[in-house]
C-alpha positions as CSV (number, residue, x, y, z in Angstrom):
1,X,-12.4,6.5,18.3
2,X,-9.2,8.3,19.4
3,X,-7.1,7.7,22.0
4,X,-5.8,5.1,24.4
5,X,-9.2,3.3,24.0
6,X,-8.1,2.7,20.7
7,X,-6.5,-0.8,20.0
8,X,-2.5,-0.9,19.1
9,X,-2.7,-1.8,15.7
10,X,-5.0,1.5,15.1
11,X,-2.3,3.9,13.5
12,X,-2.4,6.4,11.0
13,X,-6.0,7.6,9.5
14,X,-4.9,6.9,5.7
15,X,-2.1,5.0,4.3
16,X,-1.3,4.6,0.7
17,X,1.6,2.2,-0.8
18,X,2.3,2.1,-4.4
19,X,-0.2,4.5,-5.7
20,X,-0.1,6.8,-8.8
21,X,-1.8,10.2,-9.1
22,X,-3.5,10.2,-6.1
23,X,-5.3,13.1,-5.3
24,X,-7.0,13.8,-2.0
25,X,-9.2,16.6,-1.1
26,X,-11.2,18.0,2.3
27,X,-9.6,14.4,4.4
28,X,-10.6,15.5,8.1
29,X,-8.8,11.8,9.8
30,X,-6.6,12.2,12.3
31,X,-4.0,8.8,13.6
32,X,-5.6,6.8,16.4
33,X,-2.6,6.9,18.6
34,X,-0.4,10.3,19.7
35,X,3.4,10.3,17.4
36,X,1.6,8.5,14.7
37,X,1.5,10.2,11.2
38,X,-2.4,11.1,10.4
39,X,-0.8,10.5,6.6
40,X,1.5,7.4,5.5
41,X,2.3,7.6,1.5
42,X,5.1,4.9,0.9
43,X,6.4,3.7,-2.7
């Protein structure tokens, strides 16, 4: 689900906090909501 149908507290498609060697490969999400990151790394 994408969109405005999507509820508010839908944001990006992957976030990650305080994560070492973190390896990612072929990720197809997208955020739920337009101006939202599709990636959020933090720490």
């Amino acid at each position: 689900m994408r969109g405005d149908a999507s509820p508010d507290y839908f944001g990006s498609a992957l976030k990650t906090r305080n994560v070492a060697d973190f390896e990612l490969e072929h990720f197809k999400g997208k955020a739920a909501h337009a101006g939202k990151r599709d990636i959020v790394t933090e720490g």
